[in-house]
N, C-alpha and C positions, 0 to 999 in steps of 0.2 A: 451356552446361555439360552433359556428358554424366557421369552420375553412376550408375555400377553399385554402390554399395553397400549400398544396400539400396531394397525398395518404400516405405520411409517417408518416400523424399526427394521425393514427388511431389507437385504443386502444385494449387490447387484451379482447375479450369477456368473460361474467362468465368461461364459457367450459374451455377455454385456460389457465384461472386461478386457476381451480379446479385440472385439468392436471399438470399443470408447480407444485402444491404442493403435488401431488401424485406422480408425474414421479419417477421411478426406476433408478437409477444414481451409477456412479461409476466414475473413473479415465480416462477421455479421450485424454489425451498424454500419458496413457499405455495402451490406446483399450481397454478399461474397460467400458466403459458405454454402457449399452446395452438400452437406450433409444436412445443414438446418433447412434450407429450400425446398429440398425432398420431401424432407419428412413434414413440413408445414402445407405441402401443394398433394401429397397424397394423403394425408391426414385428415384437408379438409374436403378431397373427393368422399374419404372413406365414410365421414360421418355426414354428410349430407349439405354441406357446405359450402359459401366461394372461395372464403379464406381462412385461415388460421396463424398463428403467431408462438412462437414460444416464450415459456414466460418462468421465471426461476420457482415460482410456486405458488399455489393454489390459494394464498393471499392474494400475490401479485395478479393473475388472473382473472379473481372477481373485482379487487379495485379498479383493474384496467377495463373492465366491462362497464361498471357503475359510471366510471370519468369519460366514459364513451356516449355512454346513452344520455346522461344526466350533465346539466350546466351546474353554476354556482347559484346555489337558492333552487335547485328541483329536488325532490322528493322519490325516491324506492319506499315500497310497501314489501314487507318481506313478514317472515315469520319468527313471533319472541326466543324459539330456539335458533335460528338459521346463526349456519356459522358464520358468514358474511356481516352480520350483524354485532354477534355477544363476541367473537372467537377473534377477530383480524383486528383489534387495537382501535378499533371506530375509525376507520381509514377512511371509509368514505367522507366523513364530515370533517376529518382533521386535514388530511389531505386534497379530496375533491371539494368544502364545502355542497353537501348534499345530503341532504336531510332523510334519514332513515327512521322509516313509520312500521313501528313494528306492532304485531299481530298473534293474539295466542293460539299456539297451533294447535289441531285438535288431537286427539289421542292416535288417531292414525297419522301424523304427520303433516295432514293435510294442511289448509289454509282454508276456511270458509269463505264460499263467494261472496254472501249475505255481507260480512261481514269486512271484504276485501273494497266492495264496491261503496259501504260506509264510508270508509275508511282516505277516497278519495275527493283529495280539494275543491271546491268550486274556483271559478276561472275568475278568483280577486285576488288583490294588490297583497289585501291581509293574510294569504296564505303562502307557502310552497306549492311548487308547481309539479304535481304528480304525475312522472314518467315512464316508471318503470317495477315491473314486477319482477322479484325475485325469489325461487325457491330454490329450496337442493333436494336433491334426489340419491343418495338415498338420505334422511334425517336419522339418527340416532340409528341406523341402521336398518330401518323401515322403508316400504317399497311403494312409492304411490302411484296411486292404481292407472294405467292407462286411460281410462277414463275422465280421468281427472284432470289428467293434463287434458287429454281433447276439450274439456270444460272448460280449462282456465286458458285454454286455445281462444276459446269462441267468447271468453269471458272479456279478454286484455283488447280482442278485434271491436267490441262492443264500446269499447273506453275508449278506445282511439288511446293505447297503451302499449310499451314494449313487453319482452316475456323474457329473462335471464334464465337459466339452469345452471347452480353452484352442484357441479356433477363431478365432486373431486373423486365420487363413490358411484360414480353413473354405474360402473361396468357392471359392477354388482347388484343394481338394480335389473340391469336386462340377463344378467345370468338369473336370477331368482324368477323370473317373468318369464323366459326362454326366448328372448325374444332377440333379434336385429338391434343393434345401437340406434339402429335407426330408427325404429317404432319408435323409443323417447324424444331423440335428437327433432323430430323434423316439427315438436310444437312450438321450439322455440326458436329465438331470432341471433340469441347469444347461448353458447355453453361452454363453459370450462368444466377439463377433464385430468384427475392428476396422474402423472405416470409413476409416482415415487412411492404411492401407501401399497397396495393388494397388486397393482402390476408389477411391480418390484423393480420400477428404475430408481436409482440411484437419486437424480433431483429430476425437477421440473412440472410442468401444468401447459395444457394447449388452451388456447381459448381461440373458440370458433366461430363466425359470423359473416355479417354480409363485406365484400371489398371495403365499401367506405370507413366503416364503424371500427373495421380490424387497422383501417390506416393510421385512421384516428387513435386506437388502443397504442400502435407503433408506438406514437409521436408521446402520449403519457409514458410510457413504457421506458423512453428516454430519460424524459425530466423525472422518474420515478429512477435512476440510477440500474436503469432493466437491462441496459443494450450489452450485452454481453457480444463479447468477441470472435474466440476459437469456439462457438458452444456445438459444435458439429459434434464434438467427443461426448457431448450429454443424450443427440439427439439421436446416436447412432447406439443407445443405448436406449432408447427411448421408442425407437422402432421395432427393439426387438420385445420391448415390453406389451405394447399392441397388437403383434401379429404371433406372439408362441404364450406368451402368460396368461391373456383373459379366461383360456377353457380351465384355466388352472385354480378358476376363482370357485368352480362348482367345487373341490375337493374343500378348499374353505370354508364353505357355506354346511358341508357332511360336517366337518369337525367340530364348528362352532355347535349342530344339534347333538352331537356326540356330546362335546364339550357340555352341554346345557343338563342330556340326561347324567350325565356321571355327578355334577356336584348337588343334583335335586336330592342324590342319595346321602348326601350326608348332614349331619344334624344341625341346623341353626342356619342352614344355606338355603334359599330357595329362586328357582327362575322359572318364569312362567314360558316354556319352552313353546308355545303357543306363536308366541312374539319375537321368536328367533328368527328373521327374515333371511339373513344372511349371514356375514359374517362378524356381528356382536352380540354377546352375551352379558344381561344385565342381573345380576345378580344381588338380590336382598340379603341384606347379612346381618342376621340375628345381634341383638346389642349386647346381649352376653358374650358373644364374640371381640377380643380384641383384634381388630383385623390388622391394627396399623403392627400389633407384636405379631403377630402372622406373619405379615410381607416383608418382616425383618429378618425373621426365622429362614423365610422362603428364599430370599436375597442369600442368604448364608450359602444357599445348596444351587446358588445360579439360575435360581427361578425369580422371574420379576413381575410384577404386577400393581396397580393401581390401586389401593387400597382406599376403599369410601363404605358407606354403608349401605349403598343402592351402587355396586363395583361394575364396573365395566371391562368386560377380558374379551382381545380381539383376536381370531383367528387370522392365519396369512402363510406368506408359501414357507416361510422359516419354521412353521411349527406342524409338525405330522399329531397322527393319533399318537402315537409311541410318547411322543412330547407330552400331549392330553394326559395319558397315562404315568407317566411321570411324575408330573404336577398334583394329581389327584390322590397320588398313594403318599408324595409328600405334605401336600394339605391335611389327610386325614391324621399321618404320623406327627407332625406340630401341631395338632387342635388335640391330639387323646394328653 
């Protein structure tokens, strides 16, 4: 099965599976498991951190960040795309009460300050109480500039404001950059990071931050039904997603521009291979095209994809060029 729909469909390697049946495990709602221990107390040396936590996934991660920072009746400013926002079931408000103020991103991703700094409360009775900034990194698979963040560093310090990172695609933002995890990590005060999509564990999300805020994240993480048990079999797979997968992310990142020039060549398709940052590939699809009888055709021969009229096809460690090639000589033999 050749499966472009997303980096979440990727499978756990032999390694991860010979680990996950060897891990050393214990009781992790009594702080007993010393596979999840490790991997929470090196993890959060490694990215610049006091502490960290594991968390069943990259939903649960930023809600637990959000019911961290934010009371009942405060306010996050995030971006009109941010998956935190459109993507995780309005968690923050259904679950945390917390009022999410969303913001149209700009074509890079970004967030305008002008526009961020509008955007927050004055300190009366009649409003929400604005706490907390959120973005992600990478957005729709776009890489925001270093810069930026040190911006919106000096930006949130100026507001007397937190700074989140929904960085369930961080890695791929610093493999595209070349840069240390920690050039991004050290602007902000919360990040979560997913182990399950492009680094190829099986489940889970870290979220990282200062002792207090991560205690506090525990204690939601509980009443949120998070406290998982034996999860040392997740985390020992999850270790090995972080220390051998992320150089694995650049062959990804070749593929997707691979991926981008091979379908500019055929008729009715177009990607502005410009905007290829990483490992997504947005693709305009002519309306002469039936795409949805396409993806049906394509299903047929064990190729899957998302079919829309602006498509999205994501590269990851389950699909080589061979795969690319595949998909493209069967795309063009069900379009003739």
């Amino acid at each position: 099965m050749i499966d472009f729909r997303s980096d979440t469909v990727t499978r756990p390697s032999l390694k991860m599976r010979n680990a996950i049946s060897q891990a050393e495990v214990g009781d992790d709602v009594y702080g007993d498991d010393p596979t999840v221990n490790e991997l929470e107390q090196w993890s959060a040396e490694r990215h610049g951190f006091e502490a960290a936590i594991f968390c069943s996934s990259g939903t649960q991660a930023n809600l637990l960040a959000l019911m961290a920072h934010c009371e009942r009746g405060d306010e996050y400013l995030c971006g009109q795309q941010a998956h935190n926002y459109k993507f995780e079931g309005g968690g923050a408000a259904v679950l945390g009460s917390i009022q999410p103020q969303p913001i149209e991103n700009e074509k890079d991703g970004t967030i305008c300050l002008t526009k961020l700094a509008q955007a927050i409360k004055p300190d009366d009775s009649h409003f929400a109480c604005t706490k907390l900034v959120s973005i992600e990194n990478t957005i729709n698979g776009k890489v925001l500039p270093l810069q930026y963040l040190a911006d919106l560093r000096a930006f949130v310090n100026k507001h007397q404001l937190s700074l989140h990172l929904d960085g369930a695609r961080v890695y791929n933002a610093a493999t595209a950059l070349d840069v240390d995890i920690t050039e991004i990590a050290q602007h902000f005060d919360t990040m979560s990071v997913c182990l399950s999509k492009g680094l190829g564990a099986p489940i889970g999300s870290l979220l990282f931050g200062p002792t207090d805020l991560i205690i506090k994240a525990r204690r939601w993480r509980k009443v949120l039904g998070g406290g998982m048990r034996q999860a040392g079999i997740l985390c020992a797979a999850a270790k090995i997603a972080l220390t051998e997968n992320v150089e694995k992310l650049k062959v990804d990142h070749e593929n997707a521009q691979y991926l981008a020039l091979q379908l500019n060549n055929i008729k009715g398709i177009n990607v502005n291979v410009s905007q290829v940052m990483t490992n997504m590939v947005f693709a305009k699809i002519d309306k002469s095209i039936d795409i949805y009888a396409v993806a049906s055709a394509l299903k047929a021969q064990n190729i899957i994809i998302s079919p829309s009229e602006n498509m999205r096809l994501v590269t990851h460690l389950d699909i080589s060029k061979e795969d690319i090639d595949s998909f493209i000589s069967a795309l063009i033999s069900v379009l003739a």
